[in-house]
SERO-4910 file (N, C-alpha, C, O; in steps of 0.05 Angstrom, whole numbers):
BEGIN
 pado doro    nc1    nc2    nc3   cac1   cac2   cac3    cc1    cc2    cc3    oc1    oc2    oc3
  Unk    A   -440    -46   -134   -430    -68   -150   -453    -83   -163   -475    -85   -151
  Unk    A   -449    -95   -190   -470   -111   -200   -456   -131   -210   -438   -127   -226
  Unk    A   -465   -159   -201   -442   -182   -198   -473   -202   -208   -495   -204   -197
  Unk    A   -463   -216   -235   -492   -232   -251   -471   -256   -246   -477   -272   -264
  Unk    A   -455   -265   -234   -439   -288   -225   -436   -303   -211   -420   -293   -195
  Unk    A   -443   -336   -200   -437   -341   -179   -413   -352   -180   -404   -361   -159
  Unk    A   -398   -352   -202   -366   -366   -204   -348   -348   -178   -332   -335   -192
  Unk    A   -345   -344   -159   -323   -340   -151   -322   -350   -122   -330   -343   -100
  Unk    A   -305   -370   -135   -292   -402   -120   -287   -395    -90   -295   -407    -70
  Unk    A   -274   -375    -91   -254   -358    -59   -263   -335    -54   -245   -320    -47
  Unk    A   -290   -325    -54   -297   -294    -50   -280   -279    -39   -275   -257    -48
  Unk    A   -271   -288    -17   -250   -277     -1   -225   -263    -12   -215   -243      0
  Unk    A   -214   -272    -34   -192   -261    -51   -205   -251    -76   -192   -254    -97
  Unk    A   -235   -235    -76   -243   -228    -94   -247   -196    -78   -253   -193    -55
  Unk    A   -243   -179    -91   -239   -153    -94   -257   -128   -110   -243   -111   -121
  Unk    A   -278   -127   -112   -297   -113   -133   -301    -82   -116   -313    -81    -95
  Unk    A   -288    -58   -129   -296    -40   -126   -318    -23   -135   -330    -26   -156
  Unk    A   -321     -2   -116   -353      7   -125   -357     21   -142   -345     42   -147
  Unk    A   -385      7   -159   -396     13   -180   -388    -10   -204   -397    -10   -227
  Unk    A   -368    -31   -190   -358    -53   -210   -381    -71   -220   -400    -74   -205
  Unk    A   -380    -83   -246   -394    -88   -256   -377   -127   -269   -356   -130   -283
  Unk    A   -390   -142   -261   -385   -174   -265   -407   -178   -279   -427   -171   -268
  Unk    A   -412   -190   -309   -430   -191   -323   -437   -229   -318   -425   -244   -303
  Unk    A   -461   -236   -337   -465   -257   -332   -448   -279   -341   -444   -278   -365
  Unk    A   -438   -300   -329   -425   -323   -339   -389   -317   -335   -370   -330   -345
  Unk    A   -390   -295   -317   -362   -291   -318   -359   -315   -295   -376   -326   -280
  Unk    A   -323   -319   -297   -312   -337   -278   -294   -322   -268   -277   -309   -281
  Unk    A   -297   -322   -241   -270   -303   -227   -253   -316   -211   -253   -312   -186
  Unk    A   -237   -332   -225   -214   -352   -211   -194   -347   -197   -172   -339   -204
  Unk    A   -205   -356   -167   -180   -350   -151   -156   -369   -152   -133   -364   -143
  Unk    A   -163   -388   -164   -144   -418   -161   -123   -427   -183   -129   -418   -205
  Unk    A   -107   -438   -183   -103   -458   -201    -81   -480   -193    -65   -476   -175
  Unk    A    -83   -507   -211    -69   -524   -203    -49   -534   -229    -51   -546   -251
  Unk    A    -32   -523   -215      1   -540   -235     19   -560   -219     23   -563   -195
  Unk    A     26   -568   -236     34   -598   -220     15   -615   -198     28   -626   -180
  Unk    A     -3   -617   -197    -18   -624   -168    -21   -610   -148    -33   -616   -128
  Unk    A    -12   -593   -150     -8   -565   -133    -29   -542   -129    -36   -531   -150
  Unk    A    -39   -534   -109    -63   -516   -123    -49   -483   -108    -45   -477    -84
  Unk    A    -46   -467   -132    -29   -430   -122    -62   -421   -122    -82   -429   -134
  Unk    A    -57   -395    -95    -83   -382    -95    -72   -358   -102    -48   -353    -99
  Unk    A    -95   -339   -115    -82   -308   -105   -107   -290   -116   -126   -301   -127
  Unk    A   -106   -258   -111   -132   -253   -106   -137   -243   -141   -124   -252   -159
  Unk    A   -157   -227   -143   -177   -217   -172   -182   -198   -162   -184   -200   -138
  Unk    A   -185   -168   -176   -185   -142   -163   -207   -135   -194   -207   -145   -217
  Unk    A   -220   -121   -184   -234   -106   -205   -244    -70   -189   -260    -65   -171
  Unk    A   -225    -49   -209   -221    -24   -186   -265    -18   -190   -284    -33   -195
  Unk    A   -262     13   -183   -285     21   -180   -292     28   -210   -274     33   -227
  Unk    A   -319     27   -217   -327     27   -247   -313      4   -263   -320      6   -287
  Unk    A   -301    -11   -260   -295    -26   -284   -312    -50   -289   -325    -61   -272
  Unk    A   -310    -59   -314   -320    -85   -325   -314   -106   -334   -295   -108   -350
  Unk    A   -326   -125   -329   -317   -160   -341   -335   -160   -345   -352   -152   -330
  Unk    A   -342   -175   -375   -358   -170   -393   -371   -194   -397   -358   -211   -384
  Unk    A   -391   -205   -408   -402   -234   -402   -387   -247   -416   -375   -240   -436
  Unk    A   -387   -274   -404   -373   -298   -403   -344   -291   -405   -332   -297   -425
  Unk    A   -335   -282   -389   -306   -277   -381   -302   -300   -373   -318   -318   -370
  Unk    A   -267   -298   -367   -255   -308   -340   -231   -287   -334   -217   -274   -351
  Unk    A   -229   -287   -305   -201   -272   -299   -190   -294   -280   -204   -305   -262
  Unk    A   -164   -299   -286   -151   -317   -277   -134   -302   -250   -130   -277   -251
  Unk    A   -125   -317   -227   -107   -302   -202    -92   -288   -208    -83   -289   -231
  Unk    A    -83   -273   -192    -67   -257   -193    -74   -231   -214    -56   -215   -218
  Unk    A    -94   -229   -223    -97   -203   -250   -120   -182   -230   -132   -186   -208
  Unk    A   -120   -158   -250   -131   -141   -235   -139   -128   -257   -124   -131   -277
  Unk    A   -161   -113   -260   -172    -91   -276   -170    -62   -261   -175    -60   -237
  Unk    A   -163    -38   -279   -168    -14   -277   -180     -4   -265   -197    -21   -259
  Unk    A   -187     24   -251   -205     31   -250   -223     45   -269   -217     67   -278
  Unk    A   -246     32   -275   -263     57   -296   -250     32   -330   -253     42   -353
  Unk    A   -242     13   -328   -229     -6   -336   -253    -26   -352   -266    -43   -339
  Unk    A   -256    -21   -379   -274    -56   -392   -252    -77   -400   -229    -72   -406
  Unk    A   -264    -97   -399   -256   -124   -416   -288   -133   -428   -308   -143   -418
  Unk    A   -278   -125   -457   -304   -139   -474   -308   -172   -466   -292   -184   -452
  Unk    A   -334   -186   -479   -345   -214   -481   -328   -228   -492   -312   -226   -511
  Unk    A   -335   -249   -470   -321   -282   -483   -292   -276   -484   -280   -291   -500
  Unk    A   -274   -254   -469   -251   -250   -461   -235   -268   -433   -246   -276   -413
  Unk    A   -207   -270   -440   -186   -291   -414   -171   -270   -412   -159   -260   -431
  Unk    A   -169   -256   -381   -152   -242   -371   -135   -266   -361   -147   -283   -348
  Unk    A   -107   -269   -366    -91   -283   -363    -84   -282   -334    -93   -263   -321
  Unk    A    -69   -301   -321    -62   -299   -287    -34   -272   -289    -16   -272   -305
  Unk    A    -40   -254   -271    -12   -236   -273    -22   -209   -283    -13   -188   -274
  Unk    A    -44   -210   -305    -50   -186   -323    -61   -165   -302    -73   -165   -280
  Unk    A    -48   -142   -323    -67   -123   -302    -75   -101   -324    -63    -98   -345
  Unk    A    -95    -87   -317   -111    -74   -339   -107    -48   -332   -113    -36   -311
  Unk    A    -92    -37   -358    -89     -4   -337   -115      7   -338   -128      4   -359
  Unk    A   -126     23   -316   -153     41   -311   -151     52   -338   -131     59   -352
  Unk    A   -189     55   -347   -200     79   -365   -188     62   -396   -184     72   -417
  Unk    A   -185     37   -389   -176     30   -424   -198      9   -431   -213      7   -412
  Unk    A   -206     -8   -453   -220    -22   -456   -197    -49   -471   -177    -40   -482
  Unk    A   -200    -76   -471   -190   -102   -473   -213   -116   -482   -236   -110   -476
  Unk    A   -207   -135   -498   -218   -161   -511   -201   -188   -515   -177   -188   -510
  Unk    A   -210   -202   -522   -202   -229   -536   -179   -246   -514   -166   -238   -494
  Unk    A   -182   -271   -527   -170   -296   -508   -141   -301   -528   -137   -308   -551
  Unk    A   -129   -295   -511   -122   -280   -488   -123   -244   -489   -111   -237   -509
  Unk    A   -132   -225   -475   -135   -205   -487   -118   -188   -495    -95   -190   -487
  Unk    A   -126   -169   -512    -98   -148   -523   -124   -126   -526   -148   -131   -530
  Unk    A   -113   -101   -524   -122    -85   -528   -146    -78   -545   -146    -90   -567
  Unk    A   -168    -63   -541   -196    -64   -564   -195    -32   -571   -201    -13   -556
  Unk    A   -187    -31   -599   -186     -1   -611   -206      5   -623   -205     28   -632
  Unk    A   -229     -7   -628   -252     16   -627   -281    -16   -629   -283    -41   -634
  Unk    A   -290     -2   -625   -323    -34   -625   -317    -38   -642   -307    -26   -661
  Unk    A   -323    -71   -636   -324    -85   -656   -297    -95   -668   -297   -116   -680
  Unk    A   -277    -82   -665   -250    -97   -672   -238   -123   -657   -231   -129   -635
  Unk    A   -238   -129   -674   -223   -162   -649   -199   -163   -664   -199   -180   -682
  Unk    A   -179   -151   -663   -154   -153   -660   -132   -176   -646   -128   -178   -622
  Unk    A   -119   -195   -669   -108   -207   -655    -79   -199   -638    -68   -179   -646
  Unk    A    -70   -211   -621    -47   -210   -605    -31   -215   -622     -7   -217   -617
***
């Protein structure tokens, strides 16, 4: 694993499989609070995949295995990244070839 991050709030519900790659400035949020309320749940990233710098992946989402999310991308809470595909943009949608930023 190569993890350039100290954002992750709940390590414990953090999940990085091997050879996963956490670039710098990512946030890997286990938390959030609605209503005053704070829901936990875990962040999965399979083996080989990537979060790309200055991410965030919000609870409950998970990446692929063998799986990117391009820079300055929001994996939404819930999302899950099917393995071997590549993702971008806030919120992300699919990235069809470099360099495209495609909106949702």
């Amino acid at each position: 694993v190569w993890c350039e991050s100290y954002w992750l709030p709940e390590a414990d519900l953090v999940t990085l499989g091997d050879g996963a790659t956490v670039e710098r400035g990512c946030v890997v949020q286990t938390h959030l609070f609605h209503d005053r309320i704070m829901a936990m749940d875990t962040v999965t990233l399979g083996a080989g995949a990537t979060l790309g710098p200055q991410c965030v992946a919000l609870p409950a989402s998970g990446i692929g295995d063998g799986a990117t999310v391009g820079p300055a991308s929001l994996v939404m809470r819930g999302d899950v990244v099917p393995p071997s595909t590549r993702w971008q943009g806030n919120p992300i949608s699919a990235w069809t070839s470099p360099g495209d930023w495609s909106p949702r």
